[in-house]
Residue frames relative to the residue before (quaternion, step in Angstrom):
aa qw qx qy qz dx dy dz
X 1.0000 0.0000 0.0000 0.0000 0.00 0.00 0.00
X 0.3915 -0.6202 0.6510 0.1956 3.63 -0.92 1.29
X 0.5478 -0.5069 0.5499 0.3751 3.60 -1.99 0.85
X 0.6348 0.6189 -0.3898 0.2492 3.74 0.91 -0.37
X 0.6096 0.4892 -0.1682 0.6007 3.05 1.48 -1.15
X 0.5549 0.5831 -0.4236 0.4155 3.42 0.95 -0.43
X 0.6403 0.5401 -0.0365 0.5449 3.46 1.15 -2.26
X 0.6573 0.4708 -0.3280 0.4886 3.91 1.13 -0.05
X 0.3685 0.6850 -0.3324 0.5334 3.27 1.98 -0.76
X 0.8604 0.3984 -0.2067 0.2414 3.03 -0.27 -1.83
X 0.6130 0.6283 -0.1724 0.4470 3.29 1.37 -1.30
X 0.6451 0.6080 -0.1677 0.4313 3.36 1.32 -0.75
X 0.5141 0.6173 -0.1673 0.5715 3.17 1.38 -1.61
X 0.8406 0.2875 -0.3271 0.3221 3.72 0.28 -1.32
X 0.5290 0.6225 -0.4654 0.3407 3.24 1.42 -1.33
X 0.7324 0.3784 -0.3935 0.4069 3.81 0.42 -1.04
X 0.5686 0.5416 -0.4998 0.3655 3.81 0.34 -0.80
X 0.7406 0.5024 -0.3137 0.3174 3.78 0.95 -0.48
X 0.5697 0.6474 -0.3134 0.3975 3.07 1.62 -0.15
X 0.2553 0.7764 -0.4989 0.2884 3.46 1.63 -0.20
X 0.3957 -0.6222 0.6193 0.2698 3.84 -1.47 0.27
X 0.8774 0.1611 -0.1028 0.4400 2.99 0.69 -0.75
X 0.6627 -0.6138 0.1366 0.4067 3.59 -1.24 1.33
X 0.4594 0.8686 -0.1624 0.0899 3.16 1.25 -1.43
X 0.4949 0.6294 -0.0024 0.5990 2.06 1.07 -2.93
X 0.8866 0.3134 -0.2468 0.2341 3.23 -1.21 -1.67
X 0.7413 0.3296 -0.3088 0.4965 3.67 0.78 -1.22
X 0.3296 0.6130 -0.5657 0.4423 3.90 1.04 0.60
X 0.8080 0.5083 -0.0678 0.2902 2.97 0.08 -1.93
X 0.5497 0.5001 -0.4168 0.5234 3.73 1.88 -0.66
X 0.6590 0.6649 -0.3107 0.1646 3.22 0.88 -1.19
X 0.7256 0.5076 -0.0323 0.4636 2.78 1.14 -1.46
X 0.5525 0.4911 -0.4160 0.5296 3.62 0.91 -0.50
X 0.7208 0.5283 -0.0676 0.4436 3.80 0.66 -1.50
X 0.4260 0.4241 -0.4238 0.6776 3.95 1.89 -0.15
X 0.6147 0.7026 -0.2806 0.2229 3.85 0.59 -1.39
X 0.9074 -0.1877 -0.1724 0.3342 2.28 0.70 -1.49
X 0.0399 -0.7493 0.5538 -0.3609 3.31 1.04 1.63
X 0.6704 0.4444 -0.2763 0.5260 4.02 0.48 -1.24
X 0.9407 0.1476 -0.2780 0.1268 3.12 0.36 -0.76
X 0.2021 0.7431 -0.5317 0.3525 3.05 2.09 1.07
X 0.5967 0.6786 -0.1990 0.3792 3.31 0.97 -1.23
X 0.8660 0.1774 -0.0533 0.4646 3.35 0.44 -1.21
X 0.5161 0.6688 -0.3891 0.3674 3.67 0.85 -0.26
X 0.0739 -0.7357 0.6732 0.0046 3.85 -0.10 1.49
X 0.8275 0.4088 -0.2791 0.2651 3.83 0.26 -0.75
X 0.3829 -0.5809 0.4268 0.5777 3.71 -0.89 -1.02
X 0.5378 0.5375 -0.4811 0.4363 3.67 1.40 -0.71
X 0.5884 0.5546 -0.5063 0.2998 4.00 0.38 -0.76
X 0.8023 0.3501 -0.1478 0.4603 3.31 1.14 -1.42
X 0.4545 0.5290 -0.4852 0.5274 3.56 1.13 0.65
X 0.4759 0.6945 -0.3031 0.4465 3.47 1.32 -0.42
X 0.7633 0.4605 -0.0514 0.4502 2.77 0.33 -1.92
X 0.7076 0.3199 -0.2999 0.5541 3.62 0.54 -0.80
X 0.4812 0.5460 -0.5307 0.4344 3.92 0.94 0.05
X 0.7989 0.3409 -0.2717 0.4144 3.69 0.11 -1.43
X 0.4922 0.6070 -0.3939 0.4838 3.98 1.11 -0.38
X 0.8423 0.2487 -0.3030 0.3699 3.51 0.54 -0.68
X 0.4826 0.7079 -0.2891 0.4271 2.86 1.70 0.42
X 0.4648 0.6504 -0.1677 0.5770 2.81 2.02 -0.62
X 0.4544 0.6696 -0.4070 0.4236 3.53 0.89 -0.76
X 0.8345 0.4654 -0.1532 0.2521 2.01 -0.35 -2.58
X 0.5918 0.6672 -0.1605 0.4228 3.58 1.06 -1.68
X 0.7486 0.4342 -0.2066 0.4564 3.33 1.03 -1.36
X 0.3838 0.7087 -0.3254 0.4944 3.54 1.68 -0.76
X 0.8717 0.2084 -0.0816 0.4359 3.64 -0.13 -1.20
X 0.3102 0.5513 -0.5544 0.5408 3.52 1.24 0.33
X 0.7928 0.5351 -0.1566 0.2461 3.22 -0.02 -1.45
X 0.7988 0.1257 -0.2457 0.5345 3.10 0.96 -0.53
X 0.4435 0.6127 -0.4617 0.4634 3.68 0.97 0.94
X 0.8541 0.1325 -0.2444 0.4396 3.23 1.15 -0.39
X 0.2219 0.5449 -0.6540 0.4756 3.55 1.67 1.48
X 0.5086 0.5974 -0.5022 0.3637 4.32 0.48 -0.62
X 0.8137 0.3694 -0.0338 0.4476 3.39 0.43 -1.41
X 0.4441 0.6430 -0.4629 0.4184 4.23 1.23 -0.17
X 0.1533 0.6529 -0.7417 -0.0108 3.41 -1.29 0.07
X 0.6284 -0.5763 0.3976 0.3391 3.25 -1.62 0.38
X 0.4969 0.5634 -0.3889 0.5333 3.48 1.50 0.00
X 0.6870 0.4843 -0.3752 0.3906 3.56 0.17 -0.44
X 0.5627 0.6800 -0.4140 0.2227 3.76 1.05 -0.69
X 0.6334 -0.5540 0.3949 0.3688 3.66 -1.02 0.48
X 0.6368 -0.4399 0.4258 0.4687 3.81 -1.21 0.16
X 0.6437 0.3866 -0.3615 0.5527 4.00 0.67 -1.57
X 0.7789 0.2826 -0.5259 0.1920 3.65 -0.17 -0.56
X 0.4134 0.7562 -0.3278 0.3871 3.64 1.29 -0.03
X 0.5936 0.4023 -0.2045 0.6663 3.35 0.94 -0.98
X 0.6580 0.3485 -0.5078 0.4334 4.33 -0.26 -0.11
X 0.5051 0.5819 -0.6086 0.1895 3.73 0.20 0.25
């Protein structure tokens, strides 16, 4: 795995984590992708760790993919949080 394809991962991961409806969800979902992968710049000695890693991440996607649109079904502009109310 090239750092590009790696860095295409990452970019990917966020563009969707931003598509969340809600604030919660989404500023969960930056966090955590962006704790992820931080650790495993840090900790990755092999290529199988990081064949690993880029296995369960794109699993994530996928995972993150149908989060997303299961809970655009169920958003409304009533449901939205107080902070996301105030960014208009």
């Amino acid at each position: 795995m090239s750092a590009d394809s790696l860095k295409n991962l990452y970019k990917t991961l966020l563009s969707h984590a931003r598509r969340f409806p809600q604030y919660s969800y989404r500023n969960y979902a930056l966090r955590k992708i962006k704790e992820d992968f931080a650790a495993a710049k840090e900790n990755m000695k092999t290529t199988e760790e990081l064949d690993s890693f880029v296995k369960r991440e794109t699993e994530s996607l996928e995972q993150l993919k149908r989060m997303i649109k299961v809970q655009s079904l169920y958003y409304s502009e009533s449901t939205k949080n107080v902070l996301e109310k105030e960014d208009k």
